[in-house]
N, C-alpha and C positions, 0 to 999 in steps of 0.2 A: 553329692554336690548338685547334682542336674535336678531332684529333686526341691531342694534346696532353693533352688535359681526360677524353677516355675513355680514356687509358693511363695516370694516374694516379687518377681518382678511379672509385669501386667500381661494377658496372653492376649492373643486375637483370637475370635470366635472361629467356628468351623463354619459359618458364614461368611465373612472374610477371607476363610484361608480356599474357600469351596469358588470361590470369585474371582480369586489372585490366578488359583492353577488353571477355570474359563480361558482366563485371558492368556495366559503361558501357552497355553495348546492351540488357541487361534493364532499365534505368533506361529510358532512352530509348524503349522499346517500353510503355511502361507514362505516361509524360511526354507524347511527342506523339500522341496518341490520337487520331485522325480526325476521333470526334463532337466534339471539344472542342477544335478549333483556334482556334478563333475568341474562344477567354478568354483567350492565353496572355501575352496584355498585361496580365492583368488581378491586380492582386498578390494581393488575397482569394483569387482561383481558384488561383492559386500556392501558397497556406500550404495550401488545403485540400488539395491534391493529395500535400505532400508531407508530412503530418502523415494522410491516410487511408491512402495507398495506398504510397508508397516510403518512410516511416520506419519503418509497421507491418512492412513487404516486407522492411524491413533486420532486425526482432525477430525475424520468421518464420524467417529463416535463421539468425542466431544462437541462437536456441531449440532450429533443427532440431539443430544442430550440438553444443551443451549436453546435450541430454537424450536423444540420440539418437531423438527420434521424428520423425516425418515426413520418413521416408528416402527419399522421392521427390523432395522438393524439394531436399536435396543432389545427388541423386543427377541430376537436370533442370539445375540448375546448372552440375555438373563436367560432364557431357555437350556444354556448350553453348561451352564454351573451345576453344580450335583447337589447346589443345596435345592437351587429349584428343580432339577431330576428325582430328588427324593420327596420333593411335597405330592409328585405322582404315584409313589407305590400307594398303595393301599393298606389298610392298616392287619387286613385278614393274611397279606403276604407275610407276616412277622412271626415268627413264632418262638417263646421263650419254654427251656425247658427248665423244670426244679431241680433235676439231678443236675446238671451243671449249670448254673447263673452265674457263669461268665460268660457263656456262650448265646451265639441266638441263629436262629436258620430265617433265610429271608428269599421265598419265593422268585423267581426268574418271571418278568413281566413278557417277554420273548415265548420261554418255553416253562410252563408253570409245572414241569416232574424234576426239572432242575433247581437246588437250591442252594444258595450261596450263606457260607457258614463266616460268622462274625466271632472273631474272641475279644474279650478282655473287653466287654459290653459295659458303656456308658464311663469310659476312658477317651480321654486324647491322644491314648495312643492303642487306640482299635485298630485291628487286624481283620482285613478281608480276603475270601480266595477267591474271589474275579481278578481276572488278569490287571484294570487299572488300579487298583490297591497294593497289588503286589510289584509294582513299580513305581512303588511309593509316594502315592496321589491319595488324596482324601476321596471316597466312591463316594454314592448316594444310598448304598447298603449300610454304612457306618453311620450313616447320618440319620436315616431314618429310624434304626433302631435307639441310638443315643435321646431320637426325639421322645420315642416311648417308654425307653428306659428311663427317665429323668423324672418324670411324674410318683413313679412310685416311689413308696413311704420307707422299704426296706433296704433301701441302696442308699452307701455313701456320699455326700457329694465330692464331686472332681475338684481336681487339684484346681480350676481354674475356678472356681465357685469359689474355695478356701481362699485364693488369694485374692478375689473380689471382696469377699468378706471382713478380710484381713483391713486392706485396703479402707472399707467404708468404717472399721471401729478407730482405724487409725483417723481417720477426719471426725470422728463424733465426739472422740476423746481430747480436740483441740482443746485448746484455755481460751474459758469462757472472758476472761477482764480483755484480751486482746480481740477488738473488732473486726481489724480484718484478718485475723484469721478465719472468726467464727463465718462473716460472709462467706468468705471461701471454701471455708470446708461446706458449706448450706447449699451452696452455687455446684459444688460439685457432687453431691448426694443428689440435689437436683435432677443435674444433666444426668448419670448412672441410673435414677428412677424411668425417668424419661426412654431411656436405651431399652433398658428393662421391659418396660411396657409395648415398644414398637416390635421387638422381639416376641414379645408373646402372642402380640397381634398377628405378626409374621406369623408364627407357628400356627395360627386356627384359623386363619384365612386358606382361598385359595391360590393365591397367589401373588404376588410382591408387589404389582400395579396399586392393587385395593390398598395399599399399608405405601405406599408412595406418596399417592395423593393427599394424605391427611398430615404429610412434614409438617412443622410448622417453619425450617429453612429449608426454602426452594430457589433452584437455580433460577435465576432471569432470565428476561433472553440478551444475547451480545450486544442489542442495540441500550437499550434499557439499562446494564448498567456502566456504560458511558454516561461520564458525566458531561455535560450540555458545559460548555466554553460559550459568555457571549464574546461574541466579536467587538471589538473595538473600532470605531470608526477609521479610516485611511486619514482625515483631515484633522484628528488630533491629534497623530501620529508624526505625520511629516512635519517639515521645518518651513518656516517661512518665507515665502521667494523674496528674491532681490527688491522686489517693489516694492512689497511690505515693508521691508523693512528699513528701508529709504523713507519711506514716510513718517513711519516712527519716530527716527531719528532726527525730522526734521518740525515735526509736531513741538519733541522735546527741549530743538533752541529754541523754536516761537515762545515758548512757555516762561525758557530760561530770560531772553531778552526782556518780556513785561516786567519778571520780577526788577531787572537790572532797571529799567525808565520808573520803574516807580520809587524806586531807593534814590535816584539822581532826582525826581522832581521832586 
């Protein structure tokens, strides 16, 4: 069944899921604070925590990200993800053996006699023995190998490639007499080329700025996309004072009376 269920329905990349747990652990490091363990039952000390420190912590990055200022704090962010921790090992740190290819050994960037053993290599559900894998987080040992395991000719592809796959014949095999389907499926082989591509760019770059900048959707900044309201004048808005409109009124019997003396004379 579980099988079943990831070759049909759509997965997130290990880009993605290597971004989600960044952010899950800056939450966490900011939530269980040492000096303040002893509130955490406490719901007051709960709304002030997450109304001072991780709602503002969420505007602070959205802001960074909007206006482009305080490029440290994105830039601390992407840093801190394991997809961008793994574009740092090196590629001499990997080592694949013949007698078992499932497995792979991947050098300690710290202490390089130390190394960290990978199973079930070029899977979504790789296995590592550094302590963050084994508390069930995507490492940058899984990531890095998966990067170089994936190139070669003699591996199968992953269950998430099959149901991409799956995915792009089910749009190709639309019927051609219905138009929009055909745009739509064309619109979305499209966008999935496009992902493809930024992805692989990702992958041979050195890092995620260089493949940022060439989006071709970019955020704006906050002011920019507000849309501009003209204002309306105050003087077509209001109503007519009393004067006015006594004159109006009496503009309209003068008018009335000539027709009335031209009909009598």
């Amino acid at each position: 069944m579980w099988i079943d269920s990831i070759r049909n329905l759509p997965l997130a990349s290990q880009e993605s899921c290597g971004a989600i747990e960044g952010y899950h652990l800056k939450l966490k490091l900011k939530a269980y604070d040492d000096s303040q363990l002893d509130a955490l039952q406490r719901v007051d000390w709960l709304v002030h925590k997450l109304t001072t420190e991780l709602h503002s912590g969420y505007w602070l990055n959205l802001y960074a990200d909007e206006s482009g200022s305080f490029p440290e704090v994105k830039a601390e962010y992407i840093a801190s993800t394991s997809w961008q921790r793994a574009l740092h090992i090196p590629d001499e740190a990997v080592l694949f053996d013949h007698k078992e290819p499932l497995s792979a050994k991947v050098a300690s960037q710290k202490d390089a006699s130390q190394m960290r053993t990978v199973w079930n290599v070029g899977s979504e559900f790789s296995l590592c023995s550094c302590s963050w894998s084994m508390q069930g987080n995507l490492c940058k040992h899984v990531i890095k190998v998966n990067m170089m395991y994936a190139p070669r000719k003699d591996v199968q592809p992953s269950l998430s490639f099959q149901s991409f796959q799956r995915v792009l014949l089910d749009l190709w095999q639309k019927p051609l007499d219905d138009s929009f389907s055909l745009d739509l499926s064309v619109a979305w082989v499209m966008q999935m080329q496009e992902r493809i591509q930024k992805v692989a760019e990702l992958a041979a770059s050195d890092g995620i700025a260089q493949v940022a900048g060439k989006l071709p959707i970019q955020w704006a900044n906050k002011r920019g996309r507000r849309t501009a309201i003209r204002r309306t004048s105050p003087m077509c808005i209001l109503p007519h004072s009393n004067g006015s409109v006594q004159r109006d009124l009496t503009l309209k019997r003068n008018r009335k009376r000539r027709r009335l003396s031209n009909f009598s004379g």
